[in-house]
C-alpha distance (Angstrom), angle and dihedral (degrees) to the residues before:
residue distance angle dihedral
X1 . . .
X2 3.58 . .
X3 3.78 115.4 .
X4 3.75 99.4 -120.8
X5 4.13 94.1 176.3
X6 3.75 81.7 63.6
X7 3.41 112.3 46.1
X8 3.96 82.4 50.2
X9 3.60 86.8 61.2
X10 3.58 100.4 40.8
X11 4.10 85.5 51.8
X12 3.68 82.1 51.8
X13 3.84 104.1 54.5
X14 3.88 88.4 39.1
X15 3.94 83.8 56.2
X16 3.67 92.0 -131.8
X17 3.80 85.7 119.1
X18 4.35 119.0 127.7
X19 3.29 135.9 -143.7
X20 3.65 129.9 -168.9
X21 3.28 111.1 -144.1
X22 4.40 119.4 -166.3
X23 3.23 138.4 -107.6
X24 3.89 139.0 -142.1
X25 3.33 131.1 -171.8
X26 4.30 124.6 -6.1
X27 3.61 127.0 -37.5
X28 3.70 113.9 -83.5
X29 3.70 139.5 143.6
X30 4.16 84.8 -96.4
X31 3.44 112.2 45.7
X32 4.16 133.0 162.2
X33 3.67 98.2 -124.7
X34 3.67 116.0 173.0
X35 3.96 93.7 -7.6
X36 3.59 98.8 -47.8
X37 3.62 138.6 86.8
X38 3.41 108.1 -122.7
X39 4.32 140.1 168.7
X40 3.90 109.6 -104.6
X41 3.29 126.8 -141.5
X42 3.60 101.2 160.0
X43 3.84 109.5 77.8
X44 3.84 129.5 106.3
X45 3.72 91.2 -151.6
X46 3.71 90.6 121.3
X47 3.95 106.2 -174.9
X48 3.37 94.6 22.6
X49 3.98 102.1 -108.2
X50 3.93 98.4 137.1
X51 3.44 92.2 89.2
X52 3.55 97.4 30.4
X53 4.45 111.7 146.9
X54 4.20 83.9 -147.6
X55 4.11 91.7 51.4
X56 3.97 97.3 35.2
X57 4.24 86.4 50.5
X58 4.46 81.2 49.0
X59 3.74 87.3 45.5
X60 4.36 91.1 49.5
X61 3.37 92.7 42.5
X62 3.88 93.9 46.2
X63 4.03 87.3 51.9
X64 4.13 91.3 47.9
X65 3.71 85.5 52.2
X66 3.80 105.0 46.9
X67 3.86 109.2 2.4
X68 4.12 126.8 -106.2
X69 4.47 86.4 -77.5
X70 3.25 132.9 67.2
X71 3.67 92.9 -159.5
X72 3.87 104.7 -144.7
X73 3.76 150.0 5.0
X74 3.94 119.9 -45.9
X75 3.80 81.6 -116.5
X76 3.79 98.4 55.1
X77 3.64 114.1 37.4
X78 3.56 98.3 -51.1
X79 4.21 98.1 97.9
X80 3.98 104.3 96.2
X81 3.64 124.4 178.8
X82 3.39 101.4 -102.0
X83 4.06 85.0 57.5
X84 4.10 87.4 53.9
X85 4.32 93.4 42.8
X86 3.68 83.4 50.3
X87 3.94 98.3 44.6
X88 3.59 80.4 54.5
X89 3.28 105.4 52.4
X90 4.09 98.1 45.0
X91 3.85 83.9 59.1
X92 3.73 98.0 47.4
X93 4.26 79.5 40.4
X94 3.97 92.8 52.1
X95 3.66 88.7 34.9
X96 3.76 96.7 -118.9
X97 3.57 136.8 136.5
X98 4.31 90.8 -114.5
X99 3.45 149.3 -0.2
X100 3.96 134.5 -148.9
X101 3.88 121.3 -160.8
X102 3.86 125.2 -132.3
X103 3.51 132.8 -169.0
X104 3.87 90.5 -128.5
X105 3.62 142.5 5.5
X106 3.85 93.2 -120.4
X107 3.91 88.8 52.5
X108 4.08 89.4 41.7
X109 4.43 83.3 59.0
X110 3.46 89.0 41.4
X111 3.91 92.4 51.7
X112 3.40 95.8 49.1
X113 4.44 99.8 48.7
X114 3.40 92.1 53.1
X115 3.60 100.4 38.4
X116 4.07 95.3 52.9
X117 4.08 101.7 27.1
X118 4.21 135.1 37.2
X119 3.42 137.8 153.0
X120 3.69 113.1 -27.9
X121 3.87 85.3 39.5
X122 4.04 139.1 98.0
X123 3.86 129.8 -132.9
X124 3.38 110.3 -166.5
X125 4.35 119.7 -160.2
X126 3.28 151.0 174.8
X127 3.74 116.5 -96.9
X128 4.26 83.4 -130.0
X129 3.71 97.2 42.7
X130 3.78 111.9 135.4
X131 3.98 118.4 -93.6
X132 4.16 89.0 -105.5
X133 3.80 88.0 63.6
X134 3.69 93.4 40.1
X135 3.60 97.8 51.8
X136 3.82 85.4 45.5
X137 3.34 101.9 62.4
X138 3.79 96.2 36.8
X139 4.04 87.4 53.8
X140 3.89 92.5 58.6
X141 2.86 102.7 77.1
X142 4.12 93.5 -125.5
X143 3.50 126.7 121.8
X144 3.80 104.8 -79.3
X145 3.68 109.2 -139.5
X146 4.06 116.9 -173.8
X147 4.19 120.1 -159.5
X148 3.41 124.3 -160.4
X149 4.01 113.0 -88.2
X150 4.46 107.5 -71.3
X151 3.41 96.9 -20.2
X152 3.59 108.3 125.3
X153 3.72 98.4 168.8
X154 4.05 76.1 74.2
X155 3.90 87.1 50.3
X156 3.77 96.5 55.1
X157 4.01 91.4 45.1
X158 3.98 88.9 54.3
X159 3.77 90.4 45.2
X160 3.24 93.9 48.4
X161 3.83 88.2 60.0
X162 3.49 96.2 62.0
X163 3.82 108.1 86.2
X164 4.30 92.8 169.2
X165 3.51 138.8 50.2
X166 4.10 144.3 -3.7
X167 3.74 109.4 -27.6
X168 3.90 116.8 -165.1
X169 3.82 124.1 -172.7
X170 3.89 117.2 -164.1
X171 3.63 131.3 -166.4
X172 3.59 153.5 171.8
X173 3.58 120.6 -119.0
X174 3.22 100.0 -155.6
X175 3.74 110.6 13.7
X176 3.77 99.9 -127.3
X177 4.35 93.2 -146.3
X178 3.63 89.6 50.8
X179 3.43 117.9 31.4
X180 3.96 94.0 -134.6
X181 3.70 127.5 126.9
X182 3.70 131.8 -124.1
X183 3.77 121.6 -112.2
X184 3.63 88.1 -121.6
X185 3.62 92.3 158.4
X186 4.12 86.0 64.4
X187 3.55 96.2 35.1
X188 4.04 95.5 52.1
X189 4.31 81.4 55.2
X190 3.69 92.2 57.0
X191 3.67 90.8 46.1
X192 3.87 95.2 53.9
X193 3.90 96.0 40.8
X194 3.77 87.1 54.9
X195 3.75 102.0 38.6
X196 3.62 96.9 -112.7
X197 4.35 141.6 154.1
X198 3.64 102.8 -113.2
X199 3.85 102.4 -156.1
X200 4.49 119.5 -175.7
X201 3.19 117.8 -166.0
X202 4.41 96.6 -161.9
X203 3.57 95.0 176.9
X204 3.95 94.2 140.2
X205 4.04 88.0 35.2
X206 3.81 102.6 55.8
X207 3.63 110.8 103.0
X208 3.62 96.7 1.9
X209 3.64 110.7 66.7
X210 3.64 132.2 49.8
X211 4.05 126.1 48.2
X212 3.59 95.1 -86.6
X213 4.51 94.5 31.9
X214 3.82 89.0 -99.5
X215 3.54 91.6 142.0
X216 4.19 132.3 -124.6
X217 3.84 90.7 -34.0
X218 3.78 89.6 57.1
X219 4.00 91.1 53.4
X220 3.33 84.2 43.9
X221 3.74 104.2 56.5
X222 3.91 89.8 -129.0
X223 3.57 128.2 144.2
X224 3.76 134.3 -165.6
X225 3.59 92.4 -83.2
X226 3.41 91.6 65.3
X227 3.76 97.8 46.2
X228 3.80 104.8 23.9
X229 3.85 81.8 -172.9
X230 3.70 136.1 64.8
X231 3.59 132.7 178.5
X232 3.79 124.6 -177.0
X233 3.45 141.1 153.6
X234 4.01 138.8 -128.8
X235 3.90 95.6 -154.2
X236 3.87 103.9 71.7
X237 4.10 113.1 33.9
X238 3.88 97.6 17.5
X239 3.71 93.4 44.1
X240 4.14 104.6 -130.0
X241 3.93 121.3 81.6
X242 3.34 135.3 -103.9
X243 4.12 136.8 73.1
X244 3.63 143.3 -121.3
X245 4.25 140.5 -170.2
X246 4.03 114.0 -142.3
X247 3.51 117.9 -163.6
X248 3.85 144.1 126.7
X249 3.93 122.5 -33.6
X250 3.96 92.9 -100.8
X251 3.40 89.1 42.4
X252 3.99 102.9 58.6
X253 3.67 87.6 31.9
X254 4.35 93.2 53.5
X255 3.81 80.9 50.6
X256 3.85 95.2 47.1
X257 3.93 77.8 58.1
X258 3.54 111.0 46.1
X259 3.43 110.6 8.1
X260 4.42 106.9 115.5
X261 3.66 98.2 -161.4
X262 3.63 96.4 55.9
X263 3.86 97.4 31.3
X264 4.08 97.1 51.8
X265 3.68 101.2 28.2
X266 4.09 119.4 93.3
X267 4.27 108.4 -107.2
X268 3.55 120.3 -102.4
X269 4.00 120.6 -95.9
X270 3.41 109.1 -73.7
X271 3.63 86.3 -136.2
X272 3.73 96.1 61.0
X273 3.83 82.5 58.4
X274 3.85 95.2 58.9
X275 3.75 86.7 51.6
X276 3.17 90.8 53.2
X277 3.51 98.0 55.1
X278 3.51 91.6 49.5
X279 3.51 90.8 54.0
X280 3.36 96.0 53.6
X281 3.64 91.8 60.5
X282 3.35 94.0 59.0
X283 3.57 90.2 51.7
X284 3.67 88.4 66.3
X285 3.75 102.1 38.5
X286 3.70 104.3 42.1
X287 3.89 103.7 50.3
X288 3.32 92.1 159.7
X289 3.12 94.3 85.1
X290 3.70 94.1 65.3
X291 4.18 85.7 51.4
X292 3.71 93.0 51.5
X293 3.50 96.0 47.5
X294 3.78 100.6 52.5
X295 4.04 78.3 43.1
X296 3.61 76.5 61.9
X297 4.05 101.0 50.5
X298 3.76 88.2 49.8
X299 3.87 102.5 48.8
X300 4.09 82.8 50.5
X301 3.58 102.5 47.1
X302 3.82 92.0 42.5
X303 3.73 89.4 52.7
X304 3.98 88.5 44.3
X305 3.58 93.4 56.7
X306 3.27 98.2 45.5
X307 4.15 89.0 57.1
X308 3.68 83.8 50.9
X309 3.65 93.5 -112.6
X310 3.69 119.7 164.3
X311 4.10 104.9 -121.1
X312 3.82 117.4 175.6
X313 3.63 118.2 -125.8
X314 3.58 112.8 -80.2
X315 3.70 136.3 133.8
X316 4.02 88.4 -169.1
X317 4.24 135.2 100.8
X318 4.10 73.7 -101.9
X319 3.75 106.0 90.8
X320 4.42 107.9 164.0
X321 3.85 110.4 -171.3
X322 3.67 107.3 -147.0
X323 3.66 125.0 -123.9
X324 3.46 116.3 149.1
X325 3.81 115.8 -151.7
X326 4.11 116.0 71.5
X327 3.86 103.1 -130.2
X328 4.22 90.9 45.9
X329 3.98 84.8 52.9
X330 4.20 92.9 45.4
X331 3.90 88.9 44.5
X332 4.06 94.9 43.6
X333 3.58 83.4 52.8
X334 3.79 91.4 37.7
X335 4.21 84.5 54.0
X336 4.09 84.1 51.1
X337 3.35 91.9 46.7
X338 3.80 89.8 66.0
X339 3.46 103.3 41.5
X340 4.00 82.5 62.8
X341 4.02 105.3 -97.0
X342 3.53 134.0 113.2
X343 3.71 118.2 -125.2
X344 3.52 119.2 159.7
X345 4.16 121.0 -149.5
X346 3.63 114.9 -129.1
X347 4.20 111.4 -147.7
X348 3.57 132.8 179.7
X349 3.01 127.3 -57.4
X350 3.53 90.4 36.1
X351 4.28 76.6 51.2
X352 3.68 135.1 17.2
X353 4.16 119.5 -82.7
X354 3.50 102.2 -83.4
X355 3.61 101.3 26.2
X356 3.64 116.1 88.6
X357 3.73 121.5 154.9
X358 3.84 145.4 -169.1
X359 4.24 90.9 -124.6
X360 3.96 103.0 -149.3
X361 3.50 119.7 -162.5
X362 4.13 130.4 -167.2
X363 3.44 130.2 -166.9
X364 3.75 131.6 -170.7
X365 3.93 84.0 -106.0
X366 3.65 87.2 67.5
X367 3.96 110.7 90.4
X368 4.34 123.3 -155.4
X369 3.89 87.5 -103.7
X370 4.20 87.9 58.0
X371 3.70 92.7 43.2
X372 4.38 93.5 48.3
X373 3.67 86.0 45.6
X374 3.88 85.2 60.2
X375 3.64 86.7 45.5
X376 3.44 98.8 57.9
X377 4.25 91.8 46.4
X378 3.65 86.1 53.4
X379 3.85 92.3 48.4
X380 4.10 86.9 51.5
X381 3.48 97.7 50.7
X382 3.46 104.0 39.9
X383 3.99 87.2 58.8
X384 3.62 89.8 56.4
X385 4.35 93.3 44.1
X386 3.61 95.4 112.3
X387 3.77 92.6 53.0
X388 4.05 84.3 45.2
């Protein structure tokens, strides 16, 4: 038997060791985490809606209505009407003919893979695609076939390989370590010219990017023919939990059919639905959210660069400071920690070897004053990095 004591230990000393550290009270930029209030940085709650008064009173009402359970499948009795209105609504949203609710986003990738590909088939990824898409393709059963990170001149040569059978390529939108986008623009060409399913998976995108918070497809210009299939999900930019894939009629309707992790997994609360709804709403008549937040992004990577810090490139709420080594990226964030903000380290295998990084996150909560105080913590412990 493996010696579990050990590999704990070994995780330790490697400092690849997490902790999870507890919560009280909503999400919001100052939150009493373990005891104390601190300054977060670490949330994916984008514009700010997770704690929203308008999509907590949908979520109440939701639970008076229909109770905190769903109490089955979608496919058994499970499918309430607030699931259907809000089906509805992410399609007309994502401007697609349908739209199938998950549980979560890494069972919505893993739907999708093994619905549309199998042995005798290809996935094809991105070497930084999230673990959900990862595992996805790997679990198909298809030949899993990785491309170096946005280069879809790469893509099209692999494709082009593949003379037989489905071929599936899957992608981030925005790649949530880095903050970058996809080139889906390129990527949705090599697709087309090589007969291939063109799958996104905008989790970080949705709600955030885009003049009206469509998401990297909206930025993009790009329409449902050139990604027949969408992934995004509720928990991060609209504030509630949960995921969904939009696509054609055939396509949502194939899935409603053979897809395992949304035919034998128990239906989200029905509740959660009605927040989302609400939250959606908001999405579209509060956009200034979206302008303060990239307000946001600029006032921190102009004050970043001018402290000489090393930011990757991203023009998303995802900003990672680089640092390299694992135990100078858990004691930077250790230093944070207690000045009274939140910064989580990101370690392999979460990363590459080599490539650990303090992973800041803003949200449209934030306000200038939270994002200089960050500035000035940053400034402090960056002076003292050598004696780190």
């Amino acid at each position: 038997m493996k010696d579990l004591r050990a590999e704990l230990a070994a995780r330790r000393a490697a400092g690849l060791y997490r902790h999870r550290r507890t919560v009280d009270g909503p999400q919001a930029p100052r939150m009493v985490i373990d005891g104390r209030e601190v300054l977060s940085f670490c949330s994916n709650d984008y514009l700010g809606l997770a704690g929203h008064p308008v999509v907590v009173a949908a979520f109440r009402q939701g639970a008076d209505s229909y109770g905190v359970g769903s109490g089955a499948a979608h496919l058994v009795n499970g499918h309430s009407r607030a699931h259907h209105a809000l089906e509805a609504e992410l399609a007309a949203f994502t401007g697609r003919e349908r739209a199938l609710l998950f549980s979560t986003g890494y069972m919505a990738n893993l739907g999708v893979a093994a619905a549309l590909v199998g042995r005798g088939d290809a996935v094809f990824e991105d070497r930084l695609n999230h673990a959900s898409l990862l595992d996805a393709g790997l679990l198909s059963g298809a030949r899993f076939i990785r491309y170096p990170h946005n280069d879809a001149a790469a893509l099209a040569g692999k494709l082009s390989e593949r003379e037989t059978g489905e071929k599936l390529v899957l992608t981030d939108g925005v790649f949530s370590m880095d903050g970058d986008l996809a080139p889906v623009a390129d990527l949705a060409q090599a697709c087309r010219r090589h007969d291939a399913w063109f799958m996104v998976d905008d989790a970080h995108g949705l709600g955030v990017l885009g003049e009206h918070g469509r998401g990297t497809l909206e930025a993009a210009g790009l329409g449902p023919i050139d990604v027949p299939i969408l992934m995004g999900t509720l928990g991060k930019g609209l504030g509630t939990a949960g995921a969904f894939v939009a696509g054609a009629e055939d396509l949502i309707e194939y899935l409603i059919q053979t897809a395992r992790t949304y035919i034998y997994t128990t239906a989200q609360p029905p509740a959660v639905a009605e927040a989302t709804r609400a939250a959606l709403k908001l999405v579209d008549a509060e956009p200034w959210r979206r302008d303060k937040l990239q307000g946001l992004v600029t006032r921190f990577r102009t004050g970043a660069a001018q402290l000489g810090l090393t930011l990757m490139d991203s023009p998303t709420p995802i900003q990672p400071l680089l640092v390299g080594d694992n135990q100078t990226a858990l004691a930077m964030s250790e230093a944070l920690w207690d000045r009274g903000i939140l910064v989580t380290a990101i370690r392999p295998p979460t990363v590459p070897a080599g490539t650990a990084r303090l992973r800041v996150t803003l949200s449209a909560a934030h306000d200038e004053r939270d994002v200089d105080q960050l500035l000035t913590a940053l400034d402090s412990i960056s002076c003292d990095t050598n004696n780190v």
